[in-house]
C-alpha positions as CSV (number, residue, x, y, z in Angstrom):
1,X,-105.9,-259.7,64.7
2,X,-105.2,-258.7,68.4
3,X,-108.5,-256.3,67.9
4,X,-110.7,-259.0,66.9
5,X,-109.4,-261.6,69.9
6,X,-109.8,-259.3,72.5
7,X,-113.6,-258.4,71.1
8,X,-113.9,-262.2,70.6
9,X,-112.7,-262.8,74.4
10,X,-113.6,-260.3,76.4
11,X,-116.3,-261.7,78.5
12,X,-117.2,-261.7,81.9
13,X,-114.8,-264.1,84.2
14,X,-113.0,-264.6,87.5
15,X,-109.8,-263.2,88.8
16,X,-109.0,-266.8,90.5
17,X,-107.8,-265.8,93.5
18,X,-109.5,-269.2,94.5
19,X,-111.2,-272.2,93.1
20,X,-114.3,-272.9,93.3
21,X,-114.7,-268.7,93.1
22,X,-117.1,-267.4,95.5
23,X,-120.3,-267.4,94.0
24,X,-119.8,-271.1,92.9
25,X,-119.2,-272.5,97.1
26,X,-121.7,-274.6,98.1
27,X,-122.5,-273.3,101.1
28,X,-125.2,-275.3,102.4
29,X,-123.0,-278.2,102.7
30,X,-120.4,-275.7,104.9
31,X,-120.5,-276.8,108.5
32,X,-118.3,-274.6,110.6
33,X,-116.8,-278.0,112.9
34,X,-115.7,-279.1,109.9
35,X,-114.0,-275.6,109.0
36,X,-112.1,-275.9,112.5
37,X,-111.0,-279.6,112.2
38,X,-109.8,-278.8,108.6
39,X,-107.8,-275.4,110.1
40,X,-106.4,-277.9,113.0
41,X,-105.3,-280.3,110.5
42,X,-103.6,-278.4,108.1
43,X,-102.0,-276.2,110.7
44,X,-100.4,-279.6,112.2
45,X,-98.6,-280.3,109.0
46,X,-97.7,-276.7,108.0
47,X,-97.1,-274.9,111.2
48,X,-93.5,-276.5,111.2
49,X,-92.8,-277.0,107.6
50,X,-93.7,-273.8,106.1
51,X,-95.7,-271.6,108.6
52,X,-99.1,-270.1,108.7
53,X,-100.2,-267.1,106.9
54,X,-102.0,-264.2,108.1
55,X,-104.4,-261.5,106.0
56,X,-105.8,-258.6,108.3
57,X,-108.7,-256.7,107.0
58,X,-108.5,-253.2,108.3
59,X,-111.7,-251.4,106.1
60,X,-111.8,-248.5,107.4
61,X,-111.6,-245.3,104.5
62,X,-111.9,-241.6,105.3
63,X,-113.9,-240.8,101.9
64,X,-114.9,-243.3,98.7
65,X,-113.0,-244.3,96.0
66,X,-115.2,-244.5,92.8
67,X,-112.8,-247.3,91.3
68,X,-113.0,-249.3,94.6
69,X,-114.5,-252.7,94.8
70,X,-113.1,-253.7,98.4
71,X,-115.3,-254.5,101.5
72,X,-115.3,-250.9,103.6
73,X,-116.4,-248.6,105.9
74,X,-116.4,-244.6,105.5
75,X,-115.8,-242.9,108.4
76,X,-113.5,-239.8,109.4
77,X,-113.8,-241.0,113.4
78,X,-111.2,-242.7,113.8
79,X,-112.6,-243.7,117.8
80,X,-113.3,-247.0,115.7
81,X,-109.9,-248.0,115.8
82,X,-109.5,-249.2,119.6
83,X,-112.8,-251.3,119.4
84,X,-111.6,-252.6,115.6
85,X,-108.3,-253.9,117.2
86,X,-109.8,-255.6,119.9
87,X,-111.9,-257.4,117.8
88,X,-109.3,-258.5,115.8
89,X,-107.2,-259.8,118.6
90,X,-109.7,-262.0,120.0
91,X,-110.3,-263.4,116.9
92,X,-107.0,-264.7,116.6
93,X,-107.4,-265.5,120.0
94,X,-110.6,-267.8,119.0
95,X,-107.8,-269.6,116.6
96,X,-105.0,-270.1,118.8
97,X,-107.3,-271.6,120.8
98,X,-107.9,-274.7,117.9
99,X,-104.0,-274.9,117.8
100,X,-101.8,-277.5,119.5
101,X,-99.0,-275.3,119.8
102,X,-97.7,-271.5,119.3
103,X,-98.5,-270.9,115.4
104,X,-94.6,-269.7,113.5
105,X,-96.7,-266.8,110.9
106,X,-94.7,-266.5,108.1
107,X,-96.7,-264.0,106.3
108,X,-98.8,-261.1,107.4
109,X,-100.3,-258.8,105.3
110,X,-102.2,-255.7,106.1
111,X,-104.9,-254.7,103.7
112,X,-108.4,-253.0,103.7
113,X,-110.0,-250.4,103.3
114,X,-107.1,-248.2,104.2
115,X,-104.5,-249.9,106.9
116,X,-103.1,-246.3,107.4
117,X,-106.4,-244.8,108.4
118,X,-104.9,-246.9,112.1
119,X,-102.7,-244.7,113.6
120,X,-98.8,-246.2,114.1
121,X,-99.6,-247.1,117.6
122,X,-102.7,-248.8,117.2
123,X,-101.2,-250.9,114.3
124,X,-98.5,-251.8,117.0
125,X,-100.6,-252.2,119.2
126,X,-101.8,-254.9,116.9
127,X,-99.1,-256.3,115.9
128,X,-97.8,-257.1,119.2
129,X,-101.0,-258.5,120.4
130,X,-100.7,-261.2,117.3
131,X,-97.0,-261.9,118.4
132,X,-98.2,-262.7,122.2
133,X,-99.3,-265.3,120.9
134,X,-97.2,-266.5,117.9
135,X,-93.8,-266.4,116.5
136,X,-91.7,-265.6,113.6
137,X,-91.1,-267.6,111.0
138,X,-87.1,-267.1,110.0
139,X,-87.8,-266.0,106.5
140,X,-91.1,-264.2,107.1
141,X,-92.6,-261.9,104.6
142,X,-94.9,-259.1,106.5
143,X,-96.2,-256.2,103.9
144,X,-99.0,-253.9,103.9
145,X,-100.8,-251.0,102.0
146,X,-100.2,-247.8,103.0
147,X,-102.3,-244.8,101.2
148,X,-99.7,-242.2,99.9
149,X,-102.0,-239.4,101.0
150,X,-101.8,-240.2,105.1
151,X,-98.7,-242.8,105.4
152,X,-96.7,-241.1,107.8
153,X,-93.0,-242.1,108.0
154,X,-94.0,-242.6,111.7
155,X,-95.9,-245.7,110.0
156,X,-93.3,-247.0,108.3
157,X,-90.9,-247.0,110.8
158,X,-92.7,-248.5,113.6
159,X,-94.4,-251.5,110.9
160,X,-90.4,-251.6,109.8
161,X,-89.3,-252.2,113.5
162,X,-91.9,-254.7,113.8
163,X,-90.5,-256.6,110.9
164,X,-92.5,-255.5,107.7
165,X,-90.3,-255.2,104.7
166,X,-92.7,-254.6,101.8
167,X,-95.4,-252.0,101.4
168,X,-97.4,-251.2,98.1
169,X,-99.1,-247.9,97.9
170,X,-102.1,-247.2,95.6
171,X,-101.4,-245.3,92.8
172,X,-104.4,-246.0,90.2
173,X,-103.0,-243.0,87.6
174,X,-101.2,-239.6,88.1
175,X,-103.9,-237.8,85.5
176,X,-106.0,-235.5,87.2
177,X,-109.0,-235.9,85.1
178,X,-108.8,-239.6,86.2
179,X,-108.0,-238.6,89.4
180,X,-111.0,-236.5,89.9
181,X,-113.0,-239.0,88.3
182,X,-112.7,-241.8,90.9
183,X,-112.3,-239.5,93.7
184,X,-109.3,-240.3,94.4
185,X,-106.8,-237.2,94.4
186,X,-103.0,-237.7,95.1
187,X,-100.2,-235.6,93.8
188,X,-97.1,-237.5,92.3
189,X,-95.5,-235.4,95.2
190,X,-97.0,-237.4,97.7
191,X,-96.5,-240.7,96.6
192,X,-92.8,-239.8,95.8
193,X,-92.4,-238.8,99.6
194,X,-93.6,-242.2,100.9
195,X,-91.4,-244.1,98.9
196,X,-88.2,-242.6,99.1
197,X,-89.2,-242.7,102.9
198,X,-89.7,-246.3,102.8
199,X,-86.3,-246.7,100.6
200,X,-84.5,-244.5,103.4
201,X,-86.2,-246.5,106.2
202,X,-84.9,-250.0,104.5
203,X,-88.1,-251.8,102.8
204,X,-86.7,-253.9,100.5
205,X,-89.9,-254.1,98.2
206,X,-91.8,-250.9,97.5
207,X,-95.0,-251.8,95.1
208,X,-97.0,-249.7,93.2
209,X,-100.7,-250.3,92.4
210,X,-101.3,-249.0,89.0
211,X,-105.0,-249.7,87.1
212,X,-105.8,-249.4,83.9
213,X,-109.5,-249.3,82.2
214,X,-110.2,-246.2,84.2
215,X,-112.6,-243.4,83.1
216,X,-110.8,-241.0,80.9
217,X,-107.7,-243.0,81.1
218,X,-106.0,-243.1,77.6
219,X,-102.6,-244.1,76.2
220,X,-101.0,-240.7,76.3
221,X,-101.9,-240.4,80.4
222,X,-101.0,-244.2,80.8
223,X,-97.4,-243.1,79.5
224,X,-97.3,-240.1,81.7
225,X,-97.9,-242.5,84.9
226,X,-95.5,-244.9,83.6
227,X,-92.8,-242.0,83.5
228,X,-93.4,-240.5,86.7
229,X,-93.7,-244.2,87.7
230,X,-89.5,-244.8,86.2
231,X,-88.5,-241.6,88.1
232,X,-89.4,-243.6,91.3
233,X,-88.4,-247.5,90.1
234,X,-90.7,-249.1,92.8
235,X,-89.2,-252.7,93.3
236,X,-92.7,-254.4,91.8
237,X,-95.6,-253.1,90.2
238,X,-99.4,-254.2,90.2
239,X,-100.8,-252.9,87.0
240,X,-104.6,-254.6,87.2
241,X,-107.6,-254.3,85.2
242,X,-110.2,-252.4,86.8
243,X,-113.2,-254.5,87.4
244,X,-116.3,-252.7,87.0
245,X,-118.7,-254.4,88.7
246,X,-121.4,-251.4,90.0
247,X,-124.2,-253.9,90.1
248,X,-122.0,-255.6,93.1
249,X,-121.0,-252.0,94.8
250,X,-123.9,-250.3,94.1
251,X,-123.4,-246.2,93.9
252,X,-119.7,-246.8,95.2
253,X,-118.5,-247.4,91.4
254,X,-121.1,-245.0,89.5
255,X,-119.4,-241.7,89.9
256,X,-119.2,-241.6,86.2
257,X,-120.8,-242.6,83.3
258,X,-120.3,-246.0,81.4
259,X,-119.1,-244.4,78.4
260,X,-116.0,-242.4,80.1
261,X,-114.3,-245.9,80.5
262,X,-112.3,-247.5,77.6
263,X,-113.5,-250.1,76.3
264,X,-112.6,-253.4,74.2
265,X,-109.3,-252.7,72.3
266,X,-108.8,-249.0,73.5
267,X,-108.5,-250.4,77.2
268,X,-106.0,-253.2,76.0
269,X,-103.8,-250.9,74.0
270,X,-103.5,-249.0,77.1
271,X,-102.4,-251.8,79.1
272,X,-100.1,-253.1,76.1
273,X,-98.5,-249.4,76.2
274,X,-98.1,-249.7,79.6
275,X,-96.6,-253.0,79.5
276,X,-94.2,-252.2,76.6
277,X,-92.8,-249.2,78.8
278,X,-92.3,-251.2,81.9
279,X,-90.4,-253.9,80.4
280,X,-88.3,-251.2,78.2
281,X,-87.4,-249.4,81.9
282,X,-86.2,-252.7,83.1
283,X,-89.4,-254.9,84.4
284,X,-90.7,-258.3,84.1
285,X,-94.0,-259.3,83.4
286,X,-94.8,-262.2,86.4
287,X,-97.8,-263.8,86.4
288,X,-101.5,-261.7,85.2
289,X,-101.5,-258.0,85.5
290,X,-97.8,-258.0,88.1
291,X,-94.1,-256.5,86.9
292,X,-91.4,-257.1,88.9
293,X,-87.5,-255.6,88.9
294,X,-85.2,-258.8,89.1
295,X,-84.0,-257.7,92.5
296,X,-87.4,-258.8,93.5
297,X,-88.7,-261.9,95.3
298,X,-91.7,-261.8,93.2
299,X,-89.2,-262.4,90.5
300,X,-87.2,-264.9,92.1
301,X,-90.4,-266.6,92.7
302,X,-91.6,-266.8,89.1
303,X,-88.7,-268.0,87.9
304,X,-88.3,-270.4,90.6
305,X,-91.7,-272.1,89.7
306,X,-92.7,-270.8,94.0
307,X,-94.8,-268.2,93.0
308,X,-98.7,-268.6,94.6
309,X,-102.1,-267.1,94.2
310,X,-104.6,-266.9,97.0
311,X,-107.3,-264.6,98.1
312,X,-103.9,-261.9,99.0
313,X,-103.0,-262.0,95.6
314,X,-99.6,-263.1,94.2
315,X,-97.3,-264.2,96.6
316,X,-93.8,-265.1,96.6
317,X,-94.0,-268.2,99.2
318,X,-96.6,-270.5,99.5
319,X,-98.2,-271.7,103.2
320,X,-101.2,-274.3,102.8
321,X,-102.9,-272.3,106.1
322,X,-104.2,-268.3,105.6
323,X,-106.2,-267.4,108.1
324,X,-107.9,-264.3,107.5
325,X,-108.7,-261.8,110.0
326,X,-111.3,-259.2,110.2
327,X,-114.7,-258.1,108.7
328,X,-115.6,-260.1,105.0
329,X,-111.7,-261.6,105.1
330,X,-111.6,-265.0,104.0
331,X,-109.7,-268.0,105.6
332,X,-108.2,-270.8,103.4
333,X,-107.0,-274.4,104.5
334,X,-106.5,-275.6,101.3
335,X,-109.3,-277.9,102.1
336,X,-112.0,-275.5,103.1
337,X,-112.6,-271.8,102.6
338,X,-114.6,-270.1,105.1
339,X,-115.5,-266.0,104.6
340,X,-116.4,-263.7,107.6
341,X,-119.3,-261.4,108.1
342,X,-119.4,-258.4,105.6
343,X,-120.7,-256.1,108.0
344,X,-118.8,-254.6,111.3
345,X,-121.8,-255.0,113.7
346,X,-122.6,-258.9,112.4
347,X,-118.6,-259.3,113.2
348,X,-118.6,-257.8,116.6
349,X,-122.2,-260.1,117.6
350,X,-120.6,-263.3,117.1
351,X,-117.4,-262.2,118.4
352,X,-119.3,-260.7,121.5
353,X,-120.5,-264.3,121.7
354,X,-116.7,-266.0,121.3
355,X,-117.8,-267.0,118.5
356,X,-115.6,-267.0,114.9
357,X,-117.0,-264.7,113.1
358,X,-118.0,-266.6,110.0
359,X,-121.0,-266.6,107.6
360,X,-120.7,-269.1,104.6
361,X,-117.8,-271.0,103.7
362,X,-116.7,-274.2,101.2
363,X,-115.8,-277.4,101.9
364,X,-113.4,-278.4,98.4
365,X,-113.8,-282.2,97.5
366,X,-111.1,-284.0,96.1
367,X,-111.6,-283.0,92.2
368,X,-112.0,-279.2,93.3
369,X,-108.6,-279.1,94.5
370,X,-107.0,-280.8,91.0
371,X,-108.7,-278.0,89.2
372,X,-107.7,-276.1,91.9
373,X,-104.2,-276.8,90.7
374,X,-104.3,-276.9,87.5
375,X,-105.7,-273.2,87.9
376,X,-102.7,-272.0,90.0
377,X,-100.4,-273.9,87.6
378,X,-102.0,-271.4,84.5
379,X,-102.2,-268.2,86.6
380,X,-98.8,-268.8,88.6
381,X,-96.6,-270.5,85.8
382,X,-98.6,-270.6,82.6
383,X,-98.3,-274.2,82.1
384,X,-100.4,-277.3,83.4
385,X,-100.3,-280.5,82.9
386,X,-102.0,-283.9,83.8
387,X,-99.1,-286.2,83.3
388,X,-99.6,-287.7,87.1
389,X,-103.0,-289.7,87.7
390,X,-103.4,-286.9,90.9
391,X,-104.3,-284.2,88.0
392,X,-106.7,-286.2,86.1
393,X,-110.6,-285.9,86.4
394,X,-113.3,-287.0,84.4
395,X,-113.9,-284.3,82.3
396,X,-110.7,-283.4,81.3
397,X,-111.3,-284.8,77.5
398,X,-114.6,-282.0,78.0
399,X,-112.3,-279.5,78.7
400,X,-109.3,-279.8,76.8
401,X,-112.7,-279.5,73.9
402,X,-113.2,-276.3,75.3
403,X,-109.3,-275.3,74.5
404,X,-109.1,-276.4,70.6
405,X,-110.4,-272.5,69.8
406,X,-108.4,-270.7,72.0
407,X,-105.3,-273.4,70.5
408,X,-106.6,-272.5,67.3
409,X,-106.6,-268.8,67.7
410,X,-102.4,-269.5,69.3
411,X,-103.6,-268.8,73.0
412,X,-102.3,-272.0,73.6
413,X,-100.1,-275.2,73.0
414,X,-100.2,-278.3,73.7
415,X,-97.5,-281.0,74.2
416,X,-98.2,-284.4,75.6
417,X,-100.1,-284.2,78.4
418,X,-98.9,-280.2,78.7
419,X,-100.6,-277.2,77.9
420,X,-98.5,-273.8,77.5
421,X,-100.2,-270.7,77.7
422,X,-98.5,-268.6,74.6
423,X,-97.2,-264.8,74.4
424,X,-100.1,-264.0,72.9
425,X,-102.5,-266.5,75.3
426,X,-101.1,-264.5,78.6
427,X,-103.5,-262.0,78.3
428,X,-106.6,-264.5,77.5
429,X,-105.1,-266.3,80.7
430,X,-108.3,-266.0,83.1
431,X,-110.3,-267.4,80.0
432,X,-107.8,-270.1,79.8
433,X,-108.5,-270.7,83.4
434,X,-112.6,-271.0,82.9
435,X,-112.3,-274.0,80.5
436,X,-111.2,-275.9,83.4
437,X,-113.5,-274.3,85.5
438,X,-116.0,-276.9,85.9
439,X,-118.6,-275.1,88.5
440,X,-118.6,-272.2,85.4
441,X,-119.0,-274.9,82.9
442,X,-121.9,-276.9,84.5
443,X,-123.9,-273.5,85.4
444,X,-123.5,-270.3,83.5
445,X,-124.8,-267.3,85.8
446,X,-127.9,-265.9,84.7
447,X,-126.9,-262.6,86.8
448,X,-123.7,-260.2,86.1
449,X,-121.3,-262.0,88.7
450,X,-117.7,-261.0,87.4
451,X,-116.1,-258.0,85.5
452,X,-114.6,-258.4,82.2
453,X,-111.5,-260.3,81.4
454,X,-109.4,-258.2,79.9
């Protein structure tokens, strides 16, 4: 039966780390005034209630991951760092400037590309230069994503000393056939250094970011990596589905052949195996695709109903304001979404100009931002409901049409004016989530936009 879902719903879809996704913003209608006025606004009410949030692009790799769909640049001179920095700084600069008073950042996080291609000093360097002009929140969360290969415990401690308490390192799989096959080679040796470092320093949440779908990845190897993964006991694991999307990233993800990657039910059974071990060694599933020990905040957050989903991922605290820093990040004030250039030298032009560095962007009217919810509700809680007249819209009727099949096939439930997602719906949840995806709904793509859902 599971066979024949996962064949029947396995279609192209988005990971909804927003609403509208990406490729449905209608960017001709973006006007960056109105991106500032909605950052001003929303900063005014959150700056003293809950804080800002900050997400740093750092892209900079020194080779190419096969399995890699982020925005980055492969270089081994790492001259680019100074310039990189500086960039960054006076972009935040160009945001302070729009603020009525010193921004209280209650998250940071430091992703890429590979943060720890920046040497300790620069990323201090950094760090401090934010904090001139800003403060900490009193219950900040600052993480980052350290590659196990070139973390130095001279990175962790100074990122520690500057208040980070969480750090996820990239793990993918501990087979060397898979390894080699998205060019990404790591002993278990290494990444068993940087996390008892990390434990010794005093992080309080070590991640590990596990994928499955991988070429040559099978169940046997999946409870290989699971193992070595138990000797370690990371406080929270990310075990995602890789998205292969090579008509987005172009030769980046065609370092093998189509047919080395499971497909269908062979890639779900790997995940299920996976899943079965985690929660047998002592994890909790939290949210799509994320495990969690319940010494976690991630866990604390589920279970608390505070757990959030932005363009960072899951997050265990919610602020209304992210401003994104760096090449191709992207800003959200809850309102409005606006995206930076994707390339370095259309970044530094506009910034030479003080300028912010933005290309496109999305201005959310009133009934994005209930489906917006209703999203989050599904993909943060796995529940919705339109009980209150502030989650109703026209079409719900349309969509809840949509549903009957999955409700049919026991993805769902329904009570009231609630709608559970099941055991069994949790992994159908992102096609849950495009029934009330109304942008997806009024215009299929006639192009491959989005990787597979499960």
């Amino acid at each position: 039966m599971m066979v024949s879902l996962i064949q029947k719903y396995n279609v192209p879809g988005p990971r909804y780390t927003s609403y509208p996704t990406v490729p449905y913003w209608n960017e001709s209608l973006f006007n960056l005034d109105t991106w500032k006025k909605s950052v001003q606004e929303t900063f005014k009410v959150s700056n003293n209630t809950e804080g800002i949030s900050l997400y740093i692009n750092l892209p900079f790799c020194e080779s190419l991951c096969t399995f890699c769909g982020c925005n980055k640049r492969i270089t081994k001179r790492h001259e680019v760092e100074t310039p990189y920095i500086k960039a960054l700084l006076k972009e935040w600069q160009l945001y302070c400037d729009l603020f009525n008073q010193k921004p209280i950042i209650k998250e940071i996080h430091l992703g890429g590309g590979t943060p720890t291609f920046f040497s300790s000093e620069n990323l201090e360097l950094l760090i401090n230069g934010i904090f001139d002009l800003a403060t900490k929140a009193n219950r900040h969360e600052f993480s980052f994503e350290g590659h196990p290969n070139n973390t130095t415990k001279e990175h962790l401690q100074i990122l520690y000393n500057l208040g980070f308490r969480r750090v996820s390192f990239g793990v993918q799989d501990y087979s060397l056939a898979v390894q080699k096959a998205i060019h990404r080679i790591q002993p278990y040796q290494n990444v068993a250094k940087v996390s008892f470092w990390a434990k010794e320093i005093g992080y309080t949440s070590i991640g590990h970011d596990l994928v499955f779908g991988l070429p040559f990845q099978d169940v046997t190897g999946i409870k290989d990596t699971i193992l070595k993964t138990k000797a370690l006991l990371p406080d929270r694991i990310s075990f995602y589905s890789y998205a292969h999307v090579p008509w987005i990233k172009g030769n980046g993800q065609r370092g093998f052949h189509d047919e080395d990657l499971p497909q269908d039910d062979k890639k779900r059974a790997i995940y299920e195996e996976g899943k079965k071990l985690l929660v047998e060694i002592g994890y909790s599933e939290i949210g799509m695709d994320h495990f969690a020990l319940k010494t976690d905040s991630m866990y604390e957050a589920f279970q608390t109903n505070k757990l959030h989903r932005n363009f960072m991922g899951y997050t265990a605290s919610k602020t209304d304001l992210m401003i994104g820093l760096g090449v191709s990040s992207i800003s959200d004030s809850w309102t409005s979404f606006a995206q930076n250039e994707k390339s370095l030298e259309a970044y530094y032009a506009k910034l030479k100009l003080n300028e912010l560095p933005v290309f496109r962007g999305h201005h959310l009217t009133e009934k994005d931002i209930k489906i917006r919810k209703h999203i989050l509700n599904l993909m943060c809680h796995f529940e919705t409901s339109w009980n209150q007249k502030t989650m109703q819209f026209d079409e719900l009727d349309d969509v809840l049409e949509h549903l009957k099949e999955m409700e049919f096939d026991g993805l769902i439930s329904k009570e009231m004016n609630t709608l559970y997602v099941t055991e069994k719906g949790k992994a159908f949840v992102r096609n849950i989530c495009m029934a009330f995806d109304l942008k997806l709904l009024e215009k299929e793509p006639t192009t491959q936009l989005f990787s597979m859902t499960i």
